[in-house]
C-alpha positions as a Markdown table, in Angstrom:
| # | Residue | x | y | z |
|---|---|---|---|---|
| 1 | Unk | -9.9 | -72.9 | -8.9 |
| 2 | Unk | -7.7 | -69.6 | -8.8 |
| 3 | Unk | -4.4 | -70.1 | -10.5 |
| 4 | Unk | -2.3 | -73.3 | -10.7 |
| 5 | Unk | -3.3 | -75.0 | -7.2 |
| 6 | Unk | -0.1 | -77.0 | -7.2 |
| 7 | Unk | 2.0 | -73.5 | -6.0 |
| 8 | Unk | -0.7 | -73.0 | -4.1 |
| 9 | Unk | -0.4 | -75.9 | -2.0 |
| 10 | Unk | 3.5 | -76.1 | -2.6 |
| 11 | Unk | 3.3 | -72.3 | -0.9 |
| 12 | Unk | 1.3 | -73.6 | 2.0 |
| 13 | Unk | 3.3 | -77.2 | 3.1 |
| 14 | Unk | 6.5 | -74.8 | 3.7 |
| 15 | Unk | 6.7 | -75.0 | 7.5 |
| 16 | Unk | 6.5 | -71.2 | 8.8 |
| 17 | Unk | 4.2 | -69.6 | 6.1 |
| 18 | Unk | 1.0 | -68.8 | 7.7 |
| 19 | Unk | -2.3 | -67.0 | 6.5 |
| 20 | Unk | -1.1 | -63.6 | 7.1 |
| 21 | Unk | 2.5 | -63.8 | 5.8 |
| 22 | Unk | 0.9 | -66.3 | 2.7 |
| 23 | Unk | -1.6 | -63.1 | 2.0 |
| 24 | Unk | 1.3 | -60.6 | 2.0 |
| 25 | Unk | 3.7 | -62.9 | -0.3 |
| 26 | Unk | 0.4 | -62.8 | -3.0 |
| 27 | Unk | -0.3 | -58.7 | -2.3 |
| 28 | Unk | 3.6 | -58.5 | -3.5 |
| 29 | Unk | 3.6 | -60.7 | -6.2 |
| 30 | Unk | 0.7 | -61.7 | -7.3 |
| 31 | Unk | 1.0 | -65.4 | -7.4 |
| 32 | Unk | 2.3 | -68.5 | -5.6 |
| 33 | Unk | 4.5 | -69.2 | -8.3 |
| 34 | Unk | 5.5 | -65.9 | -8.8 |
| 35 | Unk | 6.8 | -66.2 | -5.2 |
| 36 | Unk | 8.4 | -69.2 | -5.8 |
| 37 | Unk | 10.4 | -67.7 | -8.9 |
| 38 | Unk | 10.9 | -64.2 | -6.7 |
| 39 | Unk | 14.9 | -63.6 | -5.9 |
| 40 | Unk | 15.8 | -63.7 | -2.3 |
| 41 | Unk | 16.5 | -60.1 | -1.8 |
| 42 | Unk | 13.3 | -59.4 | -2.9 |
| 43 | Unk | 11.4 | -62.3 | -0.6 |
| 44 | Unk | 13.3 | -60.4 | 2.5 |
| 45 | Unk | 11.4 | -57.3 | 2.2 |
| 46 | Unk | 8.2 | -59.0 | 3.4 |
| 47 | Unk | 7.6 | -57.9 | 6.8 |
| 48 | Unk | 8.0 | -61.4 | 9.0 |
| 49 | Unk | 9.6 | -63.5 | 6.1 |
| 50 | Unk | 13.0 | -64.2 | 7.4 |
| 51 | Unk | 16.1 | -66.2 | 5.9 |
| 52 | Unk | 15.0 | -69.3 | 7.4 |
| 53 | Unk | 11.3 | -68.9 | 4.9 |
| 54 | Unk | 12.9 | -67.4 | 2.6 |
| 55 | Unk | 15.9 | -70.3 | 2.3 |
| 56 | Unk | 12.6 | -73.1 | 1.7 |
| 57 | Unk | 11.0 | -70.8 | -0.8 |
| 58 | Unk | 14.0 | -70.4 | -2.9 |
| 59 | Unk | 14.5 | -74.5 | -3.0 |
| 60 | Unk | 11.3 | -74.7 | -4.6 |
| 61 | Unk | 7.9 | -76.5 | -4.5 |
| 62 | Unk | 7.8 | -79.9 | -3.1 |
| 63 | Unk | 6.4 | -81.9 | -6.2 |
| 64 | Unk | 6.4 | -85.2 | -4.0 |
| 65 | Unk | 4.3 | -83.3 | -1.3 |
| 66 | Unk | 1.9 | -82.0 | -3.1 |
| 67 | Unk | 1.0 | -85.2 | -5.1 |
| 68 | Unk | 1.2 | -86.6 | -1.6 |
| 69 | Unk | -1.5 | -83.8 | -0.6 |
| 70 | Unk | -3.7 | -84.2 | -3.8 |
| 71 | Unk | -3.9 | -88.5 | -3.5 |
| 72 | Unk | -5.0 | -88.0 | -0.2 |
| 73 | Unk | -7.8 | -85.5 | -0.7 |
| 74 | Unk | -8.9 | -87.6 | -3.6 |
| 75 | Unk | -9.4 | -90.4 | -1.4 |
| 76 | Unk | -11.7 | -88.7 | 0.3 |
| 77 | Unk | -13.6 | -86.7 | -2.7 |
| 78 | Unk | -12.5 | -83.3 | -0.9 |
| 79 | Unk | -11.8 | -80.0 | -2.8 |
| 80 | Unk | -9.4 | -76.9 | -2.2 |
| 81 | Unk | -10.9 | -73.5 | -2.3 |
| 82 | Unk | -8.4 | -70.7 | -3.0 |
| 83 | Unk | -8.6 | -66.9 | -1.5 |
| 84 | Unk | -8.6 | -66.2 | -4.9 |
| 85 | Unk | -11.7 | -68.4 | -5.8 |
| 86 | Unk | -15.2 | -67.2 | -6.6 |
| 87 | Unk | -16.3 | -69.6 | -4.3 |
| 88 | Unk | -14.4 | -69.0 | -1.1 |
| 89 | Unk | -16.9 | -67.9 | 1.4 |
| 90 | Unk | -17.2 | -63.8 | 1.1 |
| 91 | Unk | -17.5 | -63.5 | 4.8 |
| 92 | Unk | -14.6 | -65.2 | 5.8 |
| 93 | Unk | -12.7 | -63.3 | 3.3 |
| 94 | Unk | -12.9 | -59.8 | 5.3 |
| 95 | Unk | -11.6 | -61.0 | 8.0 |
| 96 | Unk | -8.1 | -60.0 | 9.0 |
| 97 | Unk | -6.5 | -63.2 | 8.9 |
| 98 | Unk | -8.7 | -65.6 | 6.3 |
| 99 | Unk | -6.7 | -68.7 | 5.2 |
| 100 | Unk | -5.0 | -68.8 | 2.1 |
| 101 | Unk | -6.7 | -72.8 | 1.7 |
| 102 | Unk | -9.8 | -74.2 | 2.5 |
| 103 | Unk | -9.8 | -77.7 | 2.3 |
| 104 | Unk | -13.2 | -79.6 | 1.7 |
| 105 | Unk | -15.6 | -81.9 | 1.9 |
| 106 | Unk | -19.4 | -81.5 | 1.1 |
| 107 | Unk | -21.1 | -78.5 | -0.3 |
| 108 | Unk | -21.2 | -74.8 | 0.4 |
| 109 | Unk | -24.0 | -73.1 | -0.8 |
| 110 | Unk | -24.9 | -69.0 | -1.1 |
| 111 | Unk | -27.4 | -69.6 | 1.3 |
| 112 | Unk | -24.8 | -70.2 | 3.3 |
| 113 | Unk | -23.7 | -67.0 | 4.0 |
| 114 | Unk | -26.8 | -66.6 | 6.6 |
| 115 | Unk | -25.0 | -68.3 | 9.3 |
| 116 | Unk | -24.8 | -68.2 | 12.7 |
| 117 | Unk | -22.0 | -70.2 | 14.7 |
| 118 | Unk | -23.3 | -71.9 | 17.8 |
| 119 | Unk | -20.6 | -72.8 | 20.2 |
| 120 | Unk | -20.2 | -74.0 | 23.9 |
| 121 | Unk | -18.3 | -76.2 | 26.4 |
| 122 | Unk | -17.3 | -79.7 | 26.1 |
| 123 | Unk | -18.8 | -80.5 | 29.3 |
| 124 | Unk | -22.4 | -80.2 | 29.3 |
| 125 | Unk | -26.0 | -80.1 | 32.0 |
| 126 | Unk | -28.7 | -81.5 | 30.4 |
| 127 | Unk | -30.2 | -77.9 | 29.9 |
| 128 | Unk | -27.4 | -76.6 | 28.2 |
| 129 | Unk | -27.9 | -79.6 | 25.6 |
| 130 | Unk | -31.9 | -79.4 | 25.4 |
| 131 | Unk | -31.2 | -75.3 | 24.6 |
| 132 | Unk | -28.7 | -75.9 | 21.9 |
| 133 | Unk | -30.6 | -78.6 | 20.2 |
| 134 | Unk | -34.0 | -75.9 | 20.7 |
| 135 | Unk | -32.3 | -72.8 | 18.8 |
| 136 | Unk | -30.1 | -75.0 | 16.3 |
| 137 | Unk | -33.6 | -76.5 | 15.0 |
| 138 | Unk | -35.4 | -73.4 | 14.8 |
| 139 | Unk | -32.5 | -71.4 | 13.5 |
| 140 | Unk | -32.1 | -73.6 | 10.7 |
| 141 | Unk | -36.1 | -73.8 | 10.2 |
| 142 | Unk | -35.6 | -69.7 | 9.4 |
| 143 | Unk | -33.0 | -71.2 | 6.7 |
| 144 | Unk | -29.8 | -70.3 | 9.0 |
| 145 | Unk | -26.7 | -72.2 | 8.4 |
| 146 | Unk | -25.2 | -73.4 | 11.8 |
| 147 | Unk | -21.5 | -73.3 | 11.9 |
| 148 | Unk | -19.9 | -74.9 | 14.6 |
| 149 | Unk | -16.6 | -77.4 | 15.4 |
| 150 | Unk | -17.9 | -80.6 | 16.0 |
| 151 | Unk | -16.4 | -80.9 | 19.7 |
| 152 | Unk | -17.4 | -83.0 | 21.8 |
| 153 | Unk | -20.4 | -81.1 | 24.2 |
| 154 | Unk | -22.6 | -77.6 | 22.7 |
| 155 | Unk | -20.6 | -78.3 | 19.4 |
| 156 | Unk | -21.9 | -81.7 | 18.1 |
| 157 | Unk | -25.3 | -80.7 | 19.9 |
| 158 | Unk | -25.3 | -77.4 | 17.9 |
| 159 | Unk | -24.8 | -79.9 | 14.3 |
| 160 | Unk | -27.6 | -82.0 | 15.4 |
| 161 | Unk | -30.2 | -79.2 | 15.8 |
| 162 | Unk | -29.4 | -78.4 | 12.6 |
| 163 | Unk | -29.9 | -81.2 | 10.5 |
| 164 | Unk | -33.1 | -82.6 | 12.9 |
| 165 | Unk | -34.3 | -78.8 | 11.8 |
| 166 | Unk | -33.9 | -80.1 | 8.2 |
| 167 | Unk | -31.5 | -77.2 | 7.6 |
| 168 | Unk | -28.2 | -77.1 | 6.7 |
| 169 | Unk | -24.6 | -76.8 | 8.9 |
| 170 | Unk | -20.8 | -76.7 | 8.8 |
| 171 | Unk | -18.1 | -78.0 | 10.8 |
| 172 | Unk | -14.6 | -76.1 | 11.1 |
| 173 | Unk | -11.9 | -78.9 | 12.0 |
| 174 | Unk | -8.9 | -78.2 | 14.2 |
| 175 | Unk | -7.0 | -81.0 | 12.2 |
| 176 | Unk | -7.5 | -82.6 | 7.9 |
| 177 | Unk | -10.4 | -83.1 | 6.7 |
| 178 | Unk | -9.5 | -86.8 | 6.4 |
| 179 | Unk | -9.3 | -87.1 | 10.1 |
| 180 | Unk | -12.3 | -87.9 | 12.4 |
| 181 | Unk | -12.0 | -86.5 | 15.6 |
| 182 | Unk | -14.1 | -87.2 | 18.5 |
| 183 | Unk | -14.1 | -90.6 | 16.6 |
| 184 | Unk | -18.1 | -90.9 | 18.6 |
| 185 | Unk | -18.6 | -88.1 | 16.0 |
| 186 | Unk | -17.9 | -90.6 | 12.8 |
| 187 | Unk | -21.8 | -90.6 | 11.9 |
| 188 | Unk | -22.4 | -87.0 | 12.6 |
| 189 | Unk | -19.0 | -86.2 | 10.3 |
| 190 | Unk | -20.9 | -88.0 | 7.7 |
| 191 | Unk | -24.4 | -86.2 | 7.8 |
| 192 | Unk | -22.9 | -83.4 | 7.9 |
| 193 | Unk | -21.2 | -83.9 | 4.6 |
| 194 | Unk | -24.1 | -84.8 | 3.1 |
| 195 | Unk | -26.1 | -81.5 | 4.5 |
| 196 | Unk | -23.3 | -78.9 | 4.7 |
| 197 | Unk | -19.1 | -78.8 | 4.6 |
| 198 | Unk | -16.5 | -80.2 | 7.0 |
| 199 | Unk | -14.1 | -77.6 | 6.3 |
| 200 | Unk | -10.5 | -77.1 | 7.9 |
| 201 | Unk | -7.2 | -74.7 | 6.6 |
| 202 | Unk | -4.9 | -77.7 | 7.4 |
| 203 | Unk | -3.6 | -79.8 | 5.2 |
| 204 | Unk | -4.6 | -83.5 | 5.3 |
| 205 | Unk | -3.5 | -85.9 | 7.9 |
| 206 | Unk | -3.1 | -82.8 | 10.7 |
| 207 | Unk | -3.8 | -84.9 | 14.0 |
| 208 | Unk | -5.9 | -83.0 | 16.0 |
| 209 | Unk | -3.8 | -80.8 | 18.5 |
| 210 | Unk | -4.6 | -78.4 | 21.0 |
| 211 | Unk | -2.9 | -75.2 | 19.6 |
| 212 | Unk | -5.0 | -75.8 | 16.2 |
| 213 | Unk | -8.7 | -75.2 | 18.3 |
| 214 | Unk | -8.5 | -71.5 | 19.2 |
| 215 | Unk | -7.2 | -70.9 | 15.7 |
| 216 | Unk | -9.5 | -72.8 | 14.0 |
| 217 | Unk | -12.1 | -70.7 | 16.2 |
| 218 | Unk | -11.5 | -67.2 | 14.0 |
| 219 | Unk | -13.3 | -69.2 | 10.7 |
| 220 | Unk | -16.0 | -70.5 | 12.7 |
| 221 | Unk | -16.8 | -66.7 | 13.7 |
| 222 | Unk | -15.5 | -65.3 | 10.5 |
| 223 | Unk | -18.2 | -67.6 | 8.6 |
| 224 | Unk | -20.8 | -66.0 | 10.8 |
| 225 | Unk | -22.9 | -63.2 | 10.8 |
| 226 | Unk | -23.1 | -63.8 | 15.0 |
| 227 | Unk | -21.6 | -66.5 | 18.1 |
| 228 | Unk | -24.0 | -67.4 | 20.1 |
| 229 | Unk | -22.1 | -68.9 | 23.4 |
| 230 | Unk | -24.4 | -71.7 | 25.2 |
| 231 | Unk | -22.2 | -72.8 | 27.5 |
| 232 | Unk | -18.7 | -71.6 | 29.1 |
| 233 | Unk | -16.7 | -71.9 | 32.0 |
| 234 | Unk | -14.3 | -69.2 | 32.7 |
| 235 | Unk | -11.5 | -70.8 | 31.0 |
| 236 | Unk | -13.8 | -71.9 | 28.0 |
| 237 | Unk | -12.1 | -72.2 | 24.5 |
| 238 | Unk | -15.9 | -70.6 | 23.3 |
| 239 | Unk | -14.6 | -67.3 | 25.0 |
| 240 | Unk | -11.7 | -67.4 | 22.3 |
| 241 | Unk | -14.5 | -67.8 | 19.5 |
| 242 | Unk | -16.5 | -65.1 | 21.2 |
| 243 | Unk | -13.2 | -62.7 | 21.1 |
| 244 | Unk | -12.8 | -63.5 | 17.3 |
| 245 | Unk | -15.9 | -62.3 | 16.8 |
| 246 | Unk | -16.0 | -58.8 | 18.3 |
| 247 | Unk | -12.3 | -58.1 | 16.6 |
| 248 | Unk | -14.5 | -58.9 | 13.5 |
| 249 | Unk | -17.4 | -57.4 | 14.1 |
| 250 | Unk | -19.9 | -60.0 | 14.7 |
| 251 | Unk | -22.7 | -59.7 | 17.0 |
| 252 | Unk | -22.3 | -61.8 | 19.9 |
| 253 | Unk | -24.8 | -63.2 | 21.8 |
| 254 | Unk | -24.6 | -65.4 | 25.2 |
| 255 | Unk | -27.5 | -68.0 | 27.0 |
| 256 | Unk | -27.1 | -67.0 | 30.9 |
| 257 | Unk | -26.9 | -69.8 | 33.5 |
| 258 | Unk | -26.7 | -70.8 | 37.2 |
| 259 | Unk | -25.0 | -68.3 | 39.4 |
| 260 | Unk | -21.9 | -69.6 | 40.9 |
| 261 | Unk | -22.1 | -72.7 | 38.4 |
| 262 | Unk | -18.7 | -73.3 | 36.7 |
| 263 | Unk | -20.3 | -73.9 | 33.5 |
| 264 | Unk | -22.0 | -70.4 | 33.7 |
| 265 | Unk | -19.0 | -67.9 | 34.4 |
| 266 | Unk | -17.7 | -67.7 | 30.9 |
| 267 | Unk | -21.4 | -66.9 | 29.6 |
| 268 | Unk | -22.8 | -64.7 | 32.4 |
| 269 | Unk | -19.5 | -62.8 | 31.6 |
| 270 | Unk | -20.1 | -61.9 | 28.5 |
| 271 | Unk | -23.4 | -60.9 | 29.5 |
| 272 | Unk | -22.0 | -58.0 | 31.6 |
| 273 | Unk | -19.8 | -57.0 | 29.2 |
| 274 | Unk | -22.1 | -56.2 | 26.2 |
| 275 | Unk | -23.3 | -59.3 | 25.1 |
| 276 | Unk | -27.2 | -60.0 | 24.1 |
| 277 | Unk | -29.1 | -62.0 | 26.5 |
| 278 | Unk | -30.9 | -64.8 | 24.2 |
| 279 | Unk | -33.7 | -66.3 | 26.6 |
| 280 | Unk | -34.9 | -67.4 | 23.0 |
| 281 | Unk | -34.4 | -68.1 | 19.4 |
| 282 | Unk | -36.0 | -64.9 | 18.8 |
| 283 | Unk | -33.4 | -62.7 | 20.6 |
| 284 | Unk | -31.2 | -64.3 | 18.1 |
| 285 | Unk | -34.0 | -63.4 | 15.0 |
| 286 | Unk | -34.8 | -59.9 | 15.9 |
| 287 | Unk | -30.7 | -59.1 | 16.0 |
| 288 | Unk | -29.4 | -60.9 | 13.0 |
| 289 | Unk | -32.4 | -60.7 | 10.4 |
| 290 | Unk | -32.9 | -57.1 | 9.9 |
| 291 | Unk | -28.8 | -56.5 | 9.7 |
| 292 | Unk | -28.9 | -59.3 | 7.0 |
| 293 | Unk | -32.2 | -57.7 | 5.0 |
| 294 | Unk | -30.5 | -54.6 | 4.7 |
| 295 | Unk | -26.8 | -56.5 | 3.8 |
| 296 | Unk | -28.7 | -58.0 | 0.8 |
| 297 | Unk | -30.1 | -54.4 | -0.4 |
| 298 | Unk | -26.5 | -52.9 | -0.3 |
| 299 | Unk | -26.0 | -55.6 | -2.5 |
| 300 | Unk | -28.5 | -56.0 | -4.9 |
| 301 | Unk | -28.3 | -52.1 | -5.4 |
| 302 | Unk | -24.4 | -52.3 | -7.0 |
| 303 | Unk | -24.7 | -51.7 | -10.2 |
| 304 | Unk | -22.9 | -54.4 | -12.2 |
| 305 | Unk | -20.3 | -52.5 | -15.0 |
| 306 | Unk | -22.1 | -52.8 | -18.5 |
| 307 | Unk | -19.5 | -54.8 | -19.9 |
| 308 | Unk | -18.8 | -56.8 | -23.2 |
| 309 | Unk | -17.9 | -60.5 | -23.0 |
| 310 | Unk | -13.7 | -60.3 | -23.4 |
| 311 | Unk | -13.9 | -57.4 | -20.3 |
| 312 | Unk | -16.5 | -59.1 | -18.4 |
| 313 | Unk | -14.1 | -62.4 | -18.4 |
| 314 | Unk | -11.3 | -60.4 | -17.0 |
| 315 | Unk | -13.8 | -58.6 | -14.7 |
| 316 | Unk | -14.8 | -61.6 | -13.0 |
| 317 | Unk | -11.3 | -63.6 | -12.4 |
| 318 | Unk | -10.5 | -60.5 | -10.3 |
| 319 | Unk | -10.6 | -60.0 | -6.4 |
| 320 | Unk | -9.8 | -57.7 | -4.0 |
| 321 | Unk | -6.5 | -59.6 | -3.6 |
| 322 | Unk | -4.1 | -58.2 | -6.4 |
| 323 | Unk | -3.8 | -60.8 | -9.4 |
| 324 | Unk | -0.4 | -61.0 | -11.6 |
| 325 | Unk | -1.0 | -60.9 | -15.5 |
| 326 | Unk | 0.5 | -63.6 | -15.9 |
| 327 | Unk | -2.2 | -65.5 | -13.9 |
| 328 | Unk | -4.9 | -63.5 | -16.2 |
| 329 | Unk | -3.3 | -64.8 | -19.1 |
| 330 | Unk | -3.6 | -68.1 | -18.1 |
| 331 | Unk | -6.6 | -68.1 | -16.7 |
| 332 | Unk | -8.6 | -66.2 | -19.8 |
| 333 | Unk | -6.4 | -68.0 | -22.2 |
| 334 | Unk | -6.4 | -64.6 | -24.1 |
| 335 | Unk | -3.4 | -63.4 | -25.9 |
| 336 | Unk | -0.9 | -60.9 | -24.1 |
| 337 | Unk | -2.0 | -58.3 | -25.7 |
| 338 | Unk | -5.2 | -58.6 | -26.0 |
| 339 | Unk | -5.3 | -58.9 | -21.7 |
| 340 | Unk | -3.3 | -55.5 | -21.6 |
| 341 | Unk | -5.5 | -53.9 | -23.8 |
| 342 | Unk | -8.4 | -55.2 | -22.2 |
| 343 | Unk | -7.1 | -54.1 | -18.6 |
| 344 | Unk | -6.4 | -50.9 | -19.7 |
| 345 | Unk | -9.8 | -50.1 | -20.7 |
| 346 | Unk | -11.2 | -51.4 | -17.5 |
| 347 | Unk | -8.6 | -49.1 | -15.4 |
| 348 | Unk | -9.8 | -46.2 | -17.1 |
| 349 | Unk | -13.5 | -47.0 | -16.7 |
| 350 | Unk | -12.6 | -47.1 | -13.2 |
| 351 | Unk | -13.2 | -50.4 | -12.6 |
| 352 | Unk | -9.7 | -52.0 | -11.4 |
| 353 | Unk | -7.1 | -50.7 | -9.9 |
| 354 | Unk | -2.7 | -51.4 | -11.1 |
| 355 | Unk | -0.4 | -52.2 | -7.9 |
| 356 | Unk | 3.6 | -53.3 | -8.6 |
| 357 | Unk | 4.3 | -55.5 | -9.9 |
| 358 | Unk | 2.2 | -55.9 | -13.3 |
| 359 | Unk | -0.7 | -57.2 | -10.9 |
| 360 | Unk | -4.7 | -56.2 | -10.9 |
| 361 | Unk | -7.3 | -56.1 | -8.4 |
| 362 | Unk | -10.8 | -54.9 | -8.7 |
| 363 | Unk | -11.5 | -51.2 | -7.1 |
| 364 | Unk | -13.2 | -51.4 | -4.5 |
């Protein structure tokens, strides 16, 4: 877990501080706590961060919250990721706006970055249901993760495929992780736990209110490699998840239906405007697999620095989101010195990069 997660969640319980304006208060200084120990003057420079934010920074972390926070995701046996983990999905983390928290429960896995998201209307036809259950078994046959919200509708149906197709899915919540919604859901929630993630950015308890959905829709696409849209009316919340994805760059793909059929409008839609036809799972196959081949090839073929075990340390508690010394002290439990020294040689082997501040980030 990046840093000390009690200024982490402290940061993210003050009413007002989002993902974006979370990310630039760590590009500036490094560090929740760093922010929390910043002067005012300084915290007013951050674009968006006015005296009304600022004011609840500079009264300090909520001790009593966060305790409050941690009891309740122990209940549970639920885990916060950090941006700044190793773990937090790499996908999600090029997106423009990624949280700054992911809370948890269940497993995420590196197969998991295969993933398609498979989302549709809460109100269903029969065919819209037999499809979804069709491509969410075979796509997680091929070892594809489905990601989806649990909604009532394409979104449960979507979870189900999955785990009939012995594969593995995850569930983005538009409220805590300790909160069940639909409550029908309770024994899907549970299996998919068990063969995936529930994951959600907010914090424990949130009830589950309609402006939380369309944003919670941005990590269901930014988790995936493609949408694929089953079902949607005109209005559809799914169009929102299918918008998220083209800003980031996913492939999206849409199941036509009925002309003139509400249920259809949203999906035919997106049809004339770009979107792949999928009359099959393997309109889904032929466009994703080949884009992820070559993805892992890129990969494999960066060459990892030749490193010794002191540098490599260092190396590997840094992200592309700048890092303060202090928090590499801490984190290495290296001397001072020792970390400056070490940084230094891995600046001039090109490796990292110095912003203000006495922070580090790898060079990308």
């Amino acid at each position: 877990m990046a840093g000390n997660i009690f200024y982490w969640l402290a940061l993210s319980l003050i009413p007002g501080i989002g993902s974006v304006l979370f990310r630039r208060l760590l590009d500036r200084f490094g560090t929740p706590e760093a922010v929390f120990r910043a002067p005012a003057k300084e915290l007013l420079k951050i674009e968006g961060l006015g005296a009304k934010v600022t004011g609840e920074i500079q009264k300090g972390p909520s001790e009593k919250a966060v305790k409050r926070e941690l009891s309740l995701l122990e209940k549970v046996g639920g885990k916060i990721m950090t941006f700044q983990d190793s773990d937090y999905p790499k996908r999600l983390k090029e997106i423009y706006d990624p949280p700054a928290l992911l809370y948890m429960r269940g497993e995420l896995k590196s197969r998991d970055e295969l993933a398609i998201a498979l989302v549709g209307s809460r109100k269903t036809s029969p065919y819209g249901r037999w499809f979804t259950e069709k491509i969410g078994q075979d796509l997680a046959r091929h070892g594809i993760t489905i990601v989806s919200g649990m909604a009532r509708g394409i979104d449960s149906v979507a979870h189900q495929g999955a785990l009939q197709g012995g594969g593995r899915t995850i569930a983005v919540l538009g409220c805590g992780i300790d909160v069940i919604y639909p409550s029908e859901n309770r024994n899907l929630f549970y299996q998919i736990i068990e063969q995936g993630a529930v994951l959600s950015e907010f914090p424990m308890g949130t009830p589950p209110e309609g402006g939380h959905f369309p944003r919670r829709n941005r990590i269901i696409s930014g988790l995936s490699i493609g949408v694929v849209i089953v079902q949607a009316s005109s209005e559809s919340g799914s169009l929102i998840t299918a918008g998220y994805a083209l800003e980031q760059g996913r492939e999206v793909f849409a199941v036509p239906g009925n002309v003139g059929a509400e249920g259809s409008r949203g999906t035919n839609r997106l049809i004339k405007e770009g979107a792949k036809l999928v009359e099959s799972t393997e309109d889904i196959l032929e466009e994703i697999l080949p884009s992820w081949e070559k993805e892992k090839e890129v990969i494999s073929q960066t060459p990892i620095p030749d490193l010794d075990g002191e540098e490599k340390l260092l190396y590997h508690l840094l992200g592309d989101t700048p890092l303060h010394i202090d928090a590499l002290i801490r984190e290495s439990q290296l001397d001072p010195g020792r970390v400056s020294s070490l940084l230094l040689n891995l600046e001039l082997k090109g490796l990292i990069c110095q912003w203000p501040g006495k922070c580090f980030s790898k060079k990308m």
